[in-house]
FINUNU-197820 format. One record per atom (N, C-alpha, C, O): x, y, z. Coordinates in Angstrom, 1 decimal, always signed. Layout:
REM residues N
@u:X	v:Y	w:Z
...
//
This chain:
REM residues 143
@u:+256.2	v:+97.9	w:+81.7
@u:+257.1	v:+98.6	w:+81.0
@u:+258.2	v:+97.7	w:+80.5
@u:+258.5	v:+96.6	w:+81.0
@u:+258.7	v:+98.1	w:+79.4
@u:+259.8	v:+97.2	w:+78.6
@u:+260.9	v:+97.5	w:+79.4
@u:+261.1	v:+98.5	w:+80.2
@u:+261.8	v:+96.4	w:+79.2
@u:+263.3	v:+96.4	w:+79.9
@u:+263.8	v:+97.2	w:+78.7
@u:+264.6	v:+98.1	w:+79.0
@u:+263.6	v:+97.1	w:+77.2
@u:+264.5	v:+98.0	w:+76.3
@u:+264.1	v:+99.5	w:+76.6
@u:+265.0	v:+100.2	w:+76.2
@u:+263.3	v:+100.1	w:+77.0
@u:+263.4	v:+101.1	w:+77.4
@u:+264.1	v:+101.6	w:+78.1
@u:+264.1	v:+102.8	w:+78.1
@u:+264.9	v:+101.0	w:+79.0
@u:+266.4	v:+101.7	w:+79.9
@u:+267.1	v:+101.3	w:+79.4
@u:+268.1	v:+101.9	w:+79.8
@u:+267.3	v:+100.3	w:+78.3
@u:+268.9	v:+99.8	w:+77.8
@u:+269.7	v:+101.2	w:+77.1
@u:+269.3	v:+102.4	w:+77.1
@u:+271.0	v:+100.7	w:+76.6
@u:+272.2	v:+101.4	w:+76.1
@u:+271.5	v:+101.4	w:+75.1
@u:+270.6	v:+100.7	w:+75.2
@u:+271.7	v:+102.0	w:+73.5
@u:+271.9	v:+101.3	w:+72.2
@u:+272.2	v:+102.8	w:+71.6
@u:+271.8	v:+103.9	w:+71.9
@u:+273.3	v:+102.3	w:+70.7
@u:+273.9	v:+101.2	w:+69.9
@u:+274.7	v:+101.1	w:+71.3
@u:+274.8	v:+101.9	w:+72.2
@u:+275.6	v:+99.5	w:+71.1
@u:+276.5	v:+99.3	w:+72.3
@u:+277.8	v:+99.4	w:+71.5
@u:+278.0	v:+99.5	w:+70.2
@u:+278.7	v:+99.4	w:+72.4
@u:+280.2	v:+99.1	w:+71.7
@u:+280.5	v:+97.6	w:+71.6
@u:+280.2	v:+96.9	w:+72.5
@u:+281.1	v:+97.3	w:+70.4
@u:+281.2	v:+95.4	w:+70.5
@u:+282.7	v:+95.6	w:+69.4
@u:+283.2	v:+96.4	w:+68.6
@u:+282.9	v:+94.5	w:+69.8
@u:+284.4	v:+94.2	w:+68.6
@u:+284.7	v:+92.8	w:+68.6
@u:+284.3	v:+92.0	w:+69.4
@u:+285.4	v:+92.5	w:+67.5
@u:+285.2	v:+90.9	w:+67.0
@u:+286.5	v:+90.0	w:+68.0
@u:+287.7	v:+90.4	w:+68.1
@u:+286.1	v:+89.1	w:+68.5
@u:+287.1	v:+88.0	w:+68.9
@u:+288.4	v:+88.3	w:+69.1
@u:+288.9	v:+88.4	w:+70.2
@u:+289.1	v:+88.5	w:+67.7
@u:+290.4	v:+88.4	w:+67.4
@u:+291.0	v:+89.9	w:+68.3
@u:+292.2	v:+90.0	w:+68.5
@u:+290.1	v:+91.0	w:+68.7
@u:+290.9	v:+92.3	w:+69.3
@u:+291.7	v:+91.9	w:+70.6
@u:+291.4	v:+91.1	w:+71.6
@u:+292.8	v:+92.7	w:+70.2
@u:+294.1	v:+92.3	w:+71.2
@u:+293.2	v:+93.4	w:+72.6
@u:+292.4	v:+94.4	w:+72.4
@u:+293.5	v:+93.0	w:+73.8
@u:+293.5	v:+93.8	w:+75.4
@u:+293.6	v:+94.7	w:+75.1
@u:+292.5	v:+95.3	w:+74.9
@u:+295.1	v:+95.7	w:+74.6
@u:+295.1	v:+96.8	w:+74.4
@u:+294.2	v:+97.3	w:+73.4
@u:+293.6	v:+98.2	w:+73.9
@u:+294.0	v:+97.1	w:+72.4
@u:+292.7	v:+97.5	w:+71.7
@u:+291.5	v:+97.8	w:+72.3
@u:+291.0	v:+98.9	w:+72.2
@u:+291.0	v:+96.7	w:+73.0
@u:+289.9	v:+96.3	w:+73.5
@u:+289.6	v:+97.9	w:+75.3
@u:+288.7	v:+98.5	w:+75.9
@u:+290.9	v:+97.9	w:+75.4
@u:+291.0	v:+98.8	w:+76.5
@u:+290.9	v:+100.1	w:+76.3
@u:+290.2	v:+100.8	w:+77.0
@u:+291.7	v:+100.7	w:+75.0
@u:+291.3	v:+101.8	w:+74.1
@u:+290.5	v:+102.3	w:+73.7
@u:+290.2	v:+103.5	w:+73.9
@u:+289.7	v:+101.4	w:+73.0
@u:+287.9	v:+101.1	w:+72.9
@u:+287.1	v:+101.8	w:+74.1
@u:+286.4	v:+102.8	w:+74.2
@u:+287.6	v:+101.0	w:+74.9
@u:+286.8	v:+101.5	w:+76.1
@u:+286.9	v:+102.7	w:+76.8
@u:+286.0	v:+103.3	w:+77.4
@u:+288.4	v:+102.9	w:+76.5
@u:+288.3	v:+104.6	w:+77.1
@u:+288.0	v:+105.6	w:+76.0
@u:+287.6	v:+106.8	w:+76.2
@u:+288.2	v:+105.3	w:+75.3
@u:+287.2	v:+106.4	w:+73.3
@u:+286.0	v:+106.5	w:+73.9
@u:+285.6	v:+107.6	w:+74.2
@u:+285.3	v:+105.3	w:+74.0
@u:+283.9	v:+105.4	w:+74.3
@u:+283.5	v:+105.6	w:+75.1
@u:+282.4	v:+105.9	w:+74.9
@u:+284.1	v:+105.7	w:+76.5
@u:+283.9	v:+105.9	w:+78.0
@u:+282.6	v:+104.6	w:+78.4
@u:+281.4	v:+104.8	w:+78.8
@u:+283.2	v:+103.7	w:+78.1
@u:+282.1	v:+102.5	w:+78.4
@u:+283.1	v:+101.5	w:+79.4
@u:+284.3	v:+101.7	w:+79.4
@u:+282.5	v:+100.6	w:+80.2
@u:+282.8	v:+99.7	w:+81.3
@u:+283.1	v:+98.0	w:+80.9
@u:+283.7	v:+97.1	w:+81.5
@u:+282.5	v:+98.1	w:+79.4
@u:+282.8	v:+96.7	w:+79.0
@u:+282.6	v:+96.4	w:+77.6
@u:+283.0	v:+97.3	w:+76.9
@u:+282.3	v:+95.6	w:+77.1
@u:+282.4	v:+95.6	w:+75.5
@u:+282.2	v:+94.6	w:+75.1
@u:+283.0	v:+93.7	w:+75.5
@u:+281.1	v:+94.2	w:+74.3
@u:+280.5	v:+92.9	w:+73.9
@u:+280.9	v:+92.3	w:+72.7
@u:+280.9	v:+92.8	w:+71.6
@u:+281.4	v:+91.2	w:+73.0
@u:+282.5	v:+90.6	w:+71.9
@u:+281.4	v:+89.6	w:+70.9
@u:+280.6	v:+88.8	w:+71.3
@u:+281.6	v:+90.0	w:+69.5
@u:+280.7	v:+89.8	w:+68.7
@u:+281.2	v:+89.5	w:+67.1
@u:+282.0	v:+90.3	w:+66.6
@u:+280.6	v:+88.1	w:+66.3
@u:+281.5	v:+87.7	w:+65.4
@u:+280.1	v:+87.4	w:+65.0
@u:+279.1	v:+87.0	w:+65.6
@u:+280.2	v:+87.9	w:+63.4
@u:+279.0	v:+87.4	w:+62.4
@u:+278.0	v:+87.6	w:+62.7
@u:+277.1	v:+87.0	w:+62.2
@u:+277.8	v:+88.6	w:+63.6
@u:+276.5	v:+89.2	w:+64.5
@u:+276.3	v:+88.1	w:+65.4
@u:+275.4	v:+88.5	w:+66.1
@u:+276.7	v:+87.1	w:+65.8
@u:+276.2	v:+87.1	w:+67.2
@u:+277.0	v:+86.9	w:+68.4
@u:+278.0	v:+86.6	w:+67.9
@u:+277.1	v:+86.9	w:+69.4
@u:+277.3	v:+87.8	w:+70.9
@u:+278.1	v:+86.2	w:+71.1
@u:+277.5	v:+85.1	w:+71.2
@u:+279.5	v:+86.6	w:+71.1
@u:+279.9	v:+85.0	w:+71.8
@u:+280.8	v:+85.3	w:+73.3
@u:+281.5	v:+84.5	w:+73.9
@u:+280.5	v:+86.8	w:+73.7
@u:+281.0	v:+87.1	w:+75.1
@u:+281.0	v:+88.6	w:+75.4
@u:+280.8	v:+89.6	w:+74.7
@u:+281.2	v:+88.6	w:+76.7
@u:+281.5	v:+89.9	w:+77.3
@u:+282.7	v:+90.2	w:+78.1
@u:+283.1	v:+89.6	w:+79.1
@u:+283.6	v:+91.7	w:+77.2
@u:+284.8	v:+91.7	w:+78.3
@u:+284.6	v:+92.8	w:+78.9
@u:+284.1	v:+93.7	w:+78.3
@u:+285.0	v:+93.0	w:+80.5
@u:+284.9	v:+94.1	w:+81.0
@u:+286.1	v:+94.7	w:+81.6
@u:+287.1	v:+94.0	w:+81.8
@u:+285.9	v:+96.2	w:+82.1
@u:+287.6	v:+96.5	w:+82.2
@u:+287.5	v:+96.4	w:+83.7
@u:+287.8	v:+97.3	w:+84.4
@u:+287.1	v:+95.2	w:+84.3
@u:+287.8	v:+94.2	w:+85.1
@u:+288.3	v:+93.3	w:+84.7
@u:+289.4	v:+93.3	w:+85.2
@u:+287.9	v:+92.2	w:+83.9
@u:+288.2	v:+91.4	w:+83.0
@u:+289.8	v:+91.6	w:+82.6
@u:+290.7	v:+90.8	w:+82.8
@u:+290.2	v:+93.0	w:+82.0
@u:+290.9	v:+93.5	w:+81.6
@u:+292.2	v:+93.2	w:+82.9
@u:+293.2	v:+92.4	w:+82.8
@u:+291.9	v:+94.1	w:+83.9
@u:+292.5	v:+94.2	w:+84.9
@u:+292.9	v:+92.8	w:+85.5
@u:+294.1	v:+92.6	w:+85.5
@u:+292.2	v:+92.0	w:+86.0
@u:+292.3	v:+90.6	w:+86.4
@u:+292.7	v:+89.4	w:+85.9
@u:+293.5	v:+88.6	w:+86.3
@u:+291.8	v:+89.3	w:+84.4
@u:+292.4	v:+88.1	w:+83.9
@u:+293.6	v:+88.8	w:+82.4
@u:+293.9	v:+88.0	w:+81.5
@u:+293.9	v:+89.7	w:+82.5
@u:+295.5	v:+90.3	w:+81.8
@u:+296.5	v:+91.0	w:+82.7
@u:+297.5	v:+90.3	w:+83.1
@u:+296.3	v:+91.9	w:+83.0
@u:+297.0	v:+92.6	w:+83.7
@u:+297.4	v:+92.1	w:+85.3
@u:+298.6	v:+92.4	w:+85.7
@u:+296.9	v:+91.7	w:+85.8
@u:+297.2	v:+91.3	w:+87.3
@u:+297.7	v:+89.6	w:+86.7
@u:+297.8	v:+88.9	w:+87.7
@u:+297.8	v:+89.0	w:+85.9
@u:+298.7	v:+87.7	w:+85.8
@u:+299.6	v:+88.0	w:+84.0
@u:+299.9	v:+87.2	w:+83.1
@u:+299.7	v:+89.0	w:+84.1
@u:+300.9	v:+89.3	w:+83.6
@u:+300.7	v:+88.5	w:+81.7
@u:+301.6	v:+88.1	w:+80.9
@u:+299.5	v:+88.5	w:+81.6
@u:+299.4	v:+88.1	w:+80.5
@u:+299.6	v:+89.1	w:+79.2
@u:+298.6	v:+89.8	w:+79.2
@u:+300.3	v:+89.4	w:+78.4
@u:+300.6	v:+90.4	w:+77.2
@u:+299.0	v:+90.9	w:+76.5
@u:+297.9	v:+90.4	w:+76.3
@u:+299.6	v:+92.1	w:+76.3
@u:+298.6	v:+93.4	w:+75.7
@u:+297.9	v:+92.7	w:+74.3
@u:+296.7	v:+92.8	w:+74.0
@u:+298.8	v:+92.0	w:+73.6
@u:+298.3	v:+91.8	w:+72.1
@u:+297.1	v:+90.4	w:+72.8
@u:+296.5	v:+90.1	w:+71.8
@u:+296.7	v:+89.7	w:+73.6
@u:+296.1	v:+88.6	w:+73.9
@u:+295.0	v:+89.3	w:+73.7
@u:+294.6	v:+90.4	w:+74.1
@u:+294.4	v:+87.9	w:+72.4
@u:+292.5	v:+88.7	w:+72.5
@u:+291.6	v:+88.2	w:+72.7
@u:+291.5	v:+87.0	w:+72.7
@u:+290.6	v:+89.4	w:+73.1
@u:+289.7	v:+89.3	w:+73.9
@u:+288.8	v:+88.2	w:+74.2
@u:+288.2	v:+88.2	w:+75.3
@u:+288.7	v:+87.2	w:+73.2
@u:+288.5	v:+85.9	w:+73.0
@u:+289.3	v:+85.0	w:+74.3
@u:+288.9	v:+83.9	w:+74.5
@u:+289.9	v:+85.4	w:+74.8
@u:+290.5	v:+84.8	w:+76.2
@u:+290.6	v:+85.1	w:+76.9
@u:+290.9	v:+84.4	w:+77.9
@u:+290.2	v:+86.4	w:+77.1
@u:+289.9	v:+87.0	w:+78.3
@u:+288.3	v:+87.1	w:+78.6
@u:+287.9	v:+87.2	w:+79.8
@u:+287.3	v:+87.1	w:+77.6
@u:+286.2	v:+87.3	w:+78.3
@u:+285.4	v:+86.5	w:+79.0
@u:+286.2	v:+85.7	w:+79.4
@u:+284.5	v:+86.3	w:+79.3
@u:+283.0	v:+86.0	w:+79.7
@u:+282.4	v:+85.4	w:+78.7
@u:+281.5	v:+86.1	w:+78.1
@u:+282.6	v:+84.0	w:+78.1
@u:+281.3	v:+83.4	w:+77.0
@u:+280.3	v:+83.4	w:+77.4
@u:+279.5	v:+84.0	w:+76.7
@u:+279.9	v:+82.7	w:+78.8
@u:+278.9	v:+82.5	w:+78.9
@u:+277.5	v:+83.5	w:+79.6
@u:+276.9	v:+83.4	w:+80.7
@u:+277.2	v:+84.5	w:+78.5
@u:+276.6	v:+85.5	w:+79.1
@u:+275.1	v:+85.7	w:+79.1
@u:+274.5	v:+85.9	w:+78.0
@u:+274.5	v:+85.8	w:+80.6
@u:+273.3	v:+86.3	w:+80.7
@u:+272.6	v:+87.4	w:+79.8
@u:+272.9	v:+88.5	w:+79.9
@u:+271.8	v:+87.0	w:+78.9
@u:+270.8	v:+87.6	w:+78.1
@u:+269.5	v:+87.7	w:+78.4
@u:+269.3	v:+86.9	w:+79.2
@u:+268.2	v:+88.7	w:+78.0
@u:+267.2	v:+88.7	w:+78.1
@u:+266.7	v:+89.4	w:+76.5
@u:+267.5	v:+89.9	w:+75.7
@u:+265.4	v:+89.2	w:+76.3
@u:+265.0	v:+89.6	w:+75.3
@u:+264.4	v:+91.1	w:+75.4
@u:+264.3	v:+91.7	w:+76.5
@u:+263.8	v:+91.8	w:+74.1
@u:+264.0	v:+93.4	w:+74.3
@u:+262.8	v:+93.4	w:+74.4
@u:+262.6	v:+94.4	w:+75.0
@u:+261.6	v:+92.7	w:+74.4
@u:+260.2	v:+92.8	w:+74.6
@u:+259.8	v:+91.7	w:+75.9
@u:+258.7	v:+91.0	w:+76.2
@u:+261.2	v:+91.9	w:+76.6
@u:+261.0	v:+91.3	w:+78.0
@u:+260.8	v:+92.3	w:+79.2
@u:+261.6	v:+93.2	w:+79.5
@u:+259.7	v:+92.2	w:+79.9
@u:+259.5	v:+93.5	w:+80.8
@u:+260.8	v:+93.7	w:+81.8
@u:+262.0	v:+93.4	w:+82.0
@u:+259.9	v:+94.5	w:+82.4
@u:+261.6	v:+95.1	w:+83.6
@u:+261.9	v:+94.3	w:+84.6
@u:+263.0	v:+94.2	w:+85.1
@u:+260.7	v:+93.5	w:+84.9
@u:+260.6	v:+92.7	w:+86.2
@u:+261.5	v:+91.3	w:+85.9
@u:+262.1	v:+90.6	w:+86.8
@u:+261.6	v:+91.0	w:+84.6
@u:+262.3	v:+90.5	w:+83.8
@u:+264.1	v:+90.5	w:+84.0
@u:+264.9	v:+89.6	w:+84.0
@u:+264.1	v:+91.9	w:+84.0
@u:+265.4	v:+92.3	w:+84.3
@u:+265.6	v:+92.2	w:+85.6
@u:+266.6	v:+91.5	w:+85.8
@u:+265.0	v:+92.6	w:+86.7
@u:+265.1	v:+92.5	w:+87.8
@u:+265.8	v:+91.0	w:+88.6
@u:+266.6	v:+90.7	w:+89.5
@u:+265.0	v:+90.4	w:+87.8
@u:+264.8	v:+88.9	w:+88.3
@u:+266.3	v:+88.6	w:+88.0
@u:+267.0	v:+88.3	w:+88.9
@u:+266.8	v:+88.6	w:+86.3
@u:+267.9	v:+88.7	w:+85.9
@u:+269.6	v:+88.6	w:+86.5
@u:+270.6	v:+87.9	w:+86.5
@u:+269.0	v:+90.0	w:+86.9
@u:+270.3	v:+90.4	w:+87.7
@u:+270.4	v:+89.8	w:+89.0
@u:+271.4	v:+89.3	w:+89.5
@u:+269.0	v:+89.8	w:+89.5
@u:+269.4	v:+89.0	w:+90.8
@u:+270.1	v:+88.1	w:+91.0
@u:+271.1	v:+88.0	w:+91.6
@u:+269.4	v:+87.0	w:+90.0
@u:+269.9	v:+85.6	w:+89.6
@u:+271.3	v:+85.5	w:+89.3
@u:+272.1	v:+84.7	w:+89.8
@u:+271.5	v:+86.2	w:+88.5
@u:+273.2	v:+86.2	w:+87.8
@u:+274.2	v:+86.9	w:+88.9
@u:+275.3	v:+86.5	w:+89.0
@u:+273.6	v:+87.8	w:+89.7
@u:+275.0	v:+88.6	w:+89.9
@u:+275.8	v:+89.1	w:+89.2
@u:+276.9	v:+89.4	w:+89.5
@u:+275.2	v:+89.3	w:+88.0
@u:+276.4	v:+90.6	w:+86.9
@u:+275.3	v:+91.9	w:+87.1
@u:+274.2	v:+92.0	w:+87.5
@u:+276.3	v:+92.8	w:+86.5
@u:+276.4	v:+94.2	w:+86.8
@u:+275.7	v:+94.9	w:+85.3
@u:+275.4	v:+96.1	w:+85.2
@u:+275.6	v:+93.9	w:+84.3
@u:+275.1	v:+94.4	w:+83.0
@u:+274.7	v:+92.9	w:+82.2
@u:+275.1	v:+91.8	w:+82.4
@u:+273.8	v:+93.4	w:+81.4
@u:+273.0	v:+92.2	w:+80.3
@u:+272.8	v:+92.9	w:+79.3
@u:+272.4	v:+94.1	w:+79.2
@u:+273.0	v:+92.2	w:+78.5
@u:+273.0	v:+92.2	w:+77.0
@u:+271.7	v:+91.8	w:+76.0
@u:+271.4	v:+90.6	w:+75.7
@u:+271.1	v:+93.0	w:+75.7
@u:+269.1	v:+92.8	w:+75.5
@u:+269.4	v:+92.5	w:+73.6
@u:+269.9	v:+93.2	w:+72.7
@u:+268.8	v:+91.1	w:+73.6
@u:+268.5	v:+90.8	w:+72.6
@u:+267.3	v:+91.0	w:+71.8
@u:+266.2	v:+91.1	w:+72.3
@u:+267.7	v:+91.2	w:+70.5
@u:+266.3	v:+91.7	w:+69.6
@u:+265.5	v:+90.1	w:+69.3
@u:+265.8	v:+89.1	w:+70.0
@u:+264.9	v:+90.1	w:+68.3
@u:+263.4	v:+88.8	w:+68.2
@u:+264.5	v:+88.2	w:+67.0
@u:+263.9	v:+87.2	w:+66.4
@u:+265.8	v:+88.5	w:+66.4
@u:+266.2	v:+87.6	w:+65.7
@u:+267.7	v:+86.9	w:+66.5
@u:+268.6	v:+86.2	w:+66.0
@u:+267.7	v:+87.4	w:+67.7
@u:+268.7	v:+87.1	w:+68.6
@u:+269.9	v:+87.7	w:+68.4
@u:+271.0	v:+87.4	w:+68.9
@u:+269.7	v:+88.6	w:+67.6
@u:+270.9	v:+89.5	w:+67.5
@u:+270.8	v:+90.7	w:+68.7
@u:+269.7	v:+91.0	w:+69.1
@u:+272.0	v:+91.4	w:+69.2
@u:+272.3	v:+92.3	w:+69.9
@u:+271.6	v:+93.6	w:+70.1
@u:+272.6	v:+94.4	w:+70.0
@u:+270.7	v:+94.3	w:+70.4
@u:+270.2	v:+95.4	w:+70.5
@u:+270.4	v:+96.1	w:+71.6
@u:+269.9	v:+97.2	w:+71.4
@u:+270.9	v:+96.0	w:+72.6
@u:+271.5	v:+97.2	w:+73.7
@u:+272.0	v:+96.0	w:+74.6
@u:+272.1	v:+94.8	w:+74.5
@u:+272.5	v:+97.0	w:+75.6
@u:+272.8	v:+96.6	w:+77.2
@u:+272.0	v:+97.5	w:+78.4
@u:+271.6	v:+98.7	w:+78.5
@u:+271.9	v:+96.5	w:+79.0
@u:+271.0	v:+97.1	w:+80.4
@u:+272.2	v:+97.2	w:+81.8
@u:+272.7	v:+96.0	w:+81.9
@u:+272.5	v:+97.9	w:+82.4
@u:+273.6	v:+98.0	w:+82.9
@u:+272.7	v:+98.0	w:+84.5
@u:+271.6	v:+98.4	w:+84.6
@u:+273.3	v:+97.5	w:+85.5
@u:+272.6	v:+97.7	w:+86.9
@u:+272.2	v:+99.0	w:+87.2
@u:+271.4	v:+99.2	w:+88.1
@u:+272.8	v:+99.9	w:+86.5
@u:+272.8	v:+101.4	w:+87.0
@u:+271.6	v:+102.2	w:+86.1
@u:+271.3	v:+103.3	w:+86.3
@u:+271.1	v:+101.3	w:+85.1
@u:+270.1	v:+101.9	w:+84.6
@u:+268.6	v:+101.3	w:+85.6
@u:+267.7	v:+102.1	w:+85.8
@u:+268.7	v:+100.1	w:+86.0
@u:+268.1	v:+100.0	w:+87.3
@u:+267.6	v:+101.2	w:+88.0
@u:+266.5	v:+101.7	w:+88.0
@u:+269.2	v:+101.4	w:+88.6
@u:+268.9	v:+102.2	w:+89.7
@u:+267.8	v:+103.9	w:+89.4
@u:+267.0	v:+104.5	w:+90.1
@u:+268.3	v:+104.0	w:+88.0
@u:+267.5	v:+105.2	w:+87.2
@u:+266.0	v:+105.0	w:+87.6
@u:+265.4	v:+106.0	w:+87.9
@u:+265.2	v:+103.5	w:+87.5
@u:+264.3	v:+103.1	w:+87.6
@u:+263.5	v:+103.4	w:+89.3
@u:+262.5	v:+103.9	w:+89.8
@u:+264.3	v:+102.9	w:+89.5
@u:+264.1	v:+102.8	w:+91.4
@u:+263.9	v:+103.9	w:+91.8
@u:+262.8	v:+104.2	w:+92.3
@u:+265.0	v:+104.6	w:+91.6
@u:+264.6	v:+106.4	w:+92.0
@u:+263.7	v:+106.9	w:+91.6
@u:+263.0	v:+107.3	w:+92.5
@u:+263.2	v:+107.1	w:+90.2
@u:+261.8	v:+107.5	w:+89.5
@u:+261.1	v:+106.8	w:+90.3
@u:+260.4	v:+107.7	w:+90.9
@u:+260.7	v:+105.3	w:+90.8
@u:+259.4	v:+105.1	w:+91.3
@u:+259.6	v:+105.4	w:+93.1
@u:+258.7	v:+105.3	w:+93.8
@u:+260.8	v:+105.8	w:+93.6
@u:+260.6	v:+106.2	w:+94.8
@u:+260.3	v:+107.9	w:+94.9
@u:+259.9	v:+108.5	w:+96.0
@u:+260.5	v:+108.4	w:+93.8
@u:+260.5	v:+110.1	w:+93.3
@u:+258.9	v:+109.5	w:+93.2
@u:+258.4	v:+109.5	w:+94.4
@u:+258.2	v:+109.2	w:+92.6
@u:+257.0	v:+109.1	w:+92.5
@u:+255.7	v:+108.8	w:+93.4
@u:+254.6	v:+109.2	w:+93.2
@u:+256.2	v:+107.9	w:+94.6
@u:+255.9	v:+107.7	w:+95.5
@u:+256.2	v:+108.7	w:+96.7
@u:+255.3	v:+109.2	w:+97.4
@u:+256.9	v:+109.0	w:+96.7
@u:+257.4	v:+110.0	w:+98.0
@u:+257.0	v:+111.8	w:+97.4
@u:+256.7	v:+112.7	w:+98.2
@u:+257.1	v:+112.0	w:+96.0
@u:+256.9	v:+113.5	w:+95.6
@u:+255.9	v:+113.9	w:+96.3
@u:+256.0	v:+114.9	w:+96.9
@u:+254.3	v:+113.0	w:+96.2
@u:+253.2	v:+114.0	w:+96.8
@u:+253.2	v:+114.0	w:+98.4
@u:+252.8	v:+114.9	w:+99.1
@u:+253.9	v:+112.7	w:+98.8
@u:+254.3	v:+113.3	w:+100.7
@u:+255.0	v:+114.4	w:+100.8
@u:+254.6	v:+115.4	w:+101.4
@u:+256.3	v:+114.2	w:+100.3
@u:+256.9	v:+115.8	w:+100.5
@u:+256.0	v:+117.1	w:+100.0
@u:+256.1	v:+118.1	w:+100.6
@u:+255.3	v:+117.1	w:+99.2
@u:+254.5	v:+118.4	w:+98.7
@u:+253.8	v:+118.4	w:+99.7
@u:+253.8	v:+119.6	w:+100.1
@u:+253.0	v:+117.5	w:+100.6
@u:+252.2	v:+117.8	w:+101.6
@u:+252.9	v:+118.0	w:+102.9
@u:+252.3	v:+118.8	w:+103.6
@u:+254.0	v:+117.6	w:+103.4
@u:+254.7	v:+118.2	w:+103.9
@u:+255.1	v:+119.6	w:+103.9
@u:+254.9	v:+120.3	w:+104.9
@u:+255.7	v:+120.0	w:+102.8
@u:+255.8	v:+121.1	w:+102.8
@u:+255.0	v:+122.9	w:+103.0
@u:+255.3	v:+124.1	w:+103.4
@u:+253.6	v:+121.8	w:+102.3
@u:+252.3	v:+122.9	w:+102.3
@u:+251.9	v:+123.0	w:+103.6
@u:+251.5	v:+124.1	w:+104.2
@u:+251.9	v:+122.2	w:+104.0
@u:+251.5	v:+121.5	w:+105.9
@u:+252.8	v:+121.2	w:+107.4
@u:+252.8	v:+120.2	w:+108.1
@u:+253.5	v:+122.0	w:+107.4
@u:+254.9	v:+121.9	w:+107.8
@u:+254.2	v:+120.9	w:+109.3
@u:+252.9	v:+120.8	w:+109.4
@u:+254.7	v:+120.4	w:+109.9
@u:+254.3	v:+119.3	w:+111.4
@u:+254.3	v:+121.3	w:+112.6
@u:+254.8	v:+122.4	w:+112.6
@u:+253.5	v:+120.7	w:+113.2
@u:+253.8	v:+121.9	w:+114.5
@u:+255.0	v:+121.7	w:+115.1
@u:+255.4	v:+120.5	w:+115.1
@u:+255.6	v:+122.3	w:+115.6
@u:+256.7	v:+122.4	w:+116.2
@u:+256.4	v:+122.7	w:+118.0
@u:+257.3	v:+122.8	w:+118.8
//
């Protein structure tokens, strides 16, 4: 199965120059966690509203600073006709919480967030465990 099949799309992104507070507003409009910073189409970072919190707000750095200084350049990608196990591997490796699924011209096509993962996991443990519980059920243990 494809990893673009759990991703986000469209994502939220905004260009370089957006000030924190912008970048933070964005985020609560959208009810999104982070925001892929993106100039001429392509992806030169990620900010997240930790990012936010930690490298602005907790050192007292001003609202108009943008996002271009606060984010994440160097960010973990995978491609959209990369399988799941793909992703899997991904996240392990990185230890981030979201990736950014590129299309075949290297431009931006979603985000895969750890929590779409977890969507995964449950389906294949729901799938695994559904027909024990049904037999369970039909067949209660003696008491």
């Amino acid at each position: 199965m494809k990893a673009s099949e759990y991703m986000m799309s469209p994502v939220v992104t905004v260009p370089p120059d957006t000030s924190a507070a912008h970048a933070a507003r964005t985020m609560l409009r959208e009810s999104v966690g982070c925001l892929l910073i993106v100039d001429n189409d392509d992806l030169r970072g990620i900010v997240t509203d930790r990012d936010l919190v930690v490298r602005c707000l907790a050192v007292d750095v001003g609202p108009d600073t943008p996002v271009s200084q606060l984010m994440t350049p160097s960010v973990v990608t995978f491609r959209s006709t990369d399988d799941i196990q793909t992703a899997y591997r991904a996240f392990r490796r990185s230890g981030v919480r979201r990736l950014p699924v590129m299309d075949e011209n290297g431009h931006v096509a979603g985000l895969l967030t750890i929590d779409d993962l977890f969507l995964d996991v449950f389906q294949r443990l729901a799938d695994v465990l559904g027909p024990v519980a049904w037999t369970v059920l039909r067949d209660p243990p003696d008491s």
